[in-house]
C-alpha positions as a Markdown table, in Angstrom:
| # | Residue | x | y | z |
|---|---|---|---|---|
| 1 | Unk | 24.3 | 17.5 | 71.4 |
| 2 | Unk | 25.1 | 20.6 | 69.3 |
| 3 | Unk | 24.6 | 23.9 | 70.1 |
| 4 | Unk | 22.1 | 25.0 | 68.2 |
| 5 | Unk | 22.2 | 28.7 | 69.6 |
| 6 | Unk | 24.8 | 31.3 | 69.9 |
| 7 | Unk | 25.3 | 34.0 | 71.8 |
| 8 | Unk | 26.7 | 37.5 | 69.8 |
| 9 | Unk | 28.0 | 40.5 | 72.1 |
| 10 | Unk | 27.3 | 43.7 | 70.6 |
| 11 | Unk | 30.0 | 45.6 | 72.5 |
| 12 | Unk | 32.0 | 46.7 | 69.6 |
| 13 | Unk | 29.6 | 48.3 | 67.7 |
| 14 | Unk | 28.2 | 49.9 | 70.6 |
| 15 | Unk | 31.7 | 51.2 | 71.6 |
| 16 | Unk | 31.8 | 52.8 | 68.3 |
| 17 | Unk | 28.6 | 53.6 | 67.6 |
| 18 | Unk | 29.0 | 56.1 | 71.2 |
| 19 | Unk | 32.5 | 57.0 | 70.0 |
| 20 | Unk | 33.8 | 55.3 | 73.5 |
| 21 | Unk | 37.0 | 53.3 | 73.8 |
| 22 | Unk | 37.0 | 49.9 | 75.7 |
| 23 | Unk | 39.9 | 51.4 | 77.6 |
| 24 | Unk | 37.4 | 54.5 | 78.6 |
| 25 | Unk | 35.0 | 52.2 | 79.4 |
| 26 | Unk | 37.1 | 50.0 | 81.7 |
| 27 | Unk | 38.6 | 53.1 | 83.2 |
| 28 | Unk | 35.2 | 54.5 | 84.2 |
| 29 | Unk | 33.3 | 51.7 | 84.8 |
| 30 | Unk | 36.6 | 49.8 | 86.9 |
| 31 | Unk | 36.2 | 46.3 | 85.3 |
| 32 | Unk | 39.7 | 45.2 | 84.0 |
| 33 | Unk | 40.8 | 46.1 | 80.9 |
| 34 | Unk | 41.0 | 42.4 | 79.6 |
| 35 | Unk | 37.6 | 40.9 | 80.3 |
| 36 | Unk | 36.1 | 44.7 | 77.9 |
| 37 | Unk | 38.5 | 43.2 | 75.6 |
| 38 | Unk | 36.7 | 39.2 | 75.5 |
| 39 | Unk | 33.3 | 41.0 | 75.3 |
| 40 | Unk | 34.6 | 43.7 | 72.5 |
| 41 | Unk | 36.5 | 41.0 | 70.5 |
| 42 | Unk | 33.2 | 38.7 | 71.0 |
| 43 | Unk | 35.4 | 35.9 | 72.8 |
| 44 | Unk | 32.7 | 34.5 | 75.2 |
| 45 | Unk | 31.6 | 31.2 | 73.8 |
| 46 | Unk | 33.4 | 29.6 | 77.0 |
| 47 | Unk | 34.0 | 32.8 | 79.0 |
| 48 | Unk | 31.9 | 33.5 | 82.3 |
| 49 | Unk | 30.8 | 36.8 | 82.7 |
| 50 | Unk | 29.6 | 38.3 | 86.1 |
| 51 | Unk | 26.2 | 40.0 | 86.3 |
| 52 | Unk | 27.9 | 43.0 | 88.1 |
| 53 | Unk | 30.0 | 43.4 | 85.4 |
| 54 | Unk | 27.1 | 42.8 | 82.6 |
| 55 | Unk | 25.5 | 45.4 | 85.0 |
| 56 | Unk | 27.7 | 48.2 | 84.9 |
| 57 | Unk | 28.8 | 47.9 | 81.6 |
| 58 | Unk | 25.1 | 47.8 | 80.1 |
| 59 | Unk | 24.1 | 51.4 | 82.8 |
| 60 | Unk | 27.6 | 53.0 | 82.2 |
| 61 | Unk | 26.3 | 52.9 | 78.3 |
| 62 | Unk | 22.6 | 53.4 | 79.1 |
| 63 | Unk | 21.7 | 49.9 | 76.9 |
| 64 | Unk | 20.1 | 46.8 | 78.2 |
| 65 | Unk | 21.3 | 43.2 | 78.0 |
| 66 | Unk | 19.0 | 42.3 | 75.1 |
| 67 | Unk | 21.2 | 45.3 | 73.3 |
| 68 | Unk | 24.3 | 44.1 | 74.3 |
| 69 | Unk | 23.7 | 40.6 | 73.6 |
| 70 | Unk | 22.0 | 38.9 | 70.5 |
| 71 | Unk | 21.1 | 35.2 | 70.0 |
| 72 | Unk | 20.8 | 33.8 | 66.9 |
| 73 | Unk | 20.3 | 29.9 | 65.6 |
| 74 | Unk | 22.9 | 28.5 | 64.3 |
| 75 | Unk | 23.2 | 26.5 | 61.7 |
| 76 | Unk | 22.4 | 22.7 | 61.4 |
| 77 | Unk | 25.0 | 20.5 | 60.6 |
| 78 | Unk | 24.9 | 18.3 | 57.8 |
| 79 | Unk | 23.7 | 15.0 | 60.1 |
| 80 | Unk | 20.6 | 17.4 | 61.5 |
| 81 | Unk | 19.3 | 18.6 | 58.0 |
């Protein structure tokens, strides 16, 4: 079965829209430098995230999940149309 979802983290342009660097951010939140990196370069269609991790990063930036993360349908291949 296809996916017919995907998942789009928002991290980057949250980063910049706060003027905050992910290196800031891992420094003051203490999650390692390269899991801010997966989430900034939007590398988590196989990654696993944990929710303490979603958690600090979403409080140290005052935003919610549904801010940091977007779903949006993706689109059919040719056999589905």
């Amino acid at each position: 079965m296809d996916n017919k979802y995907t998942l789009i983290c928002n991290l980057k342009v949250i980063l910049e829209e706060k003027n905050i660097t992910a290196y800031r951010l891992s420094k003051d939140t203490g999650e390692r430098i390269g899991t801010i990196y997966k989430l900034v370069d939007g590398k988590i269609e196989d990654a696993r995230f944990p929710a303490t991790l979603l958690a600090n990063v979403c409080g140290y930036l005052n935003i919610t999940m549904g801010e940091l993360f977007t779903v949006i349908q993706s689109e059919k291949t040719v056999e589905e149309k």
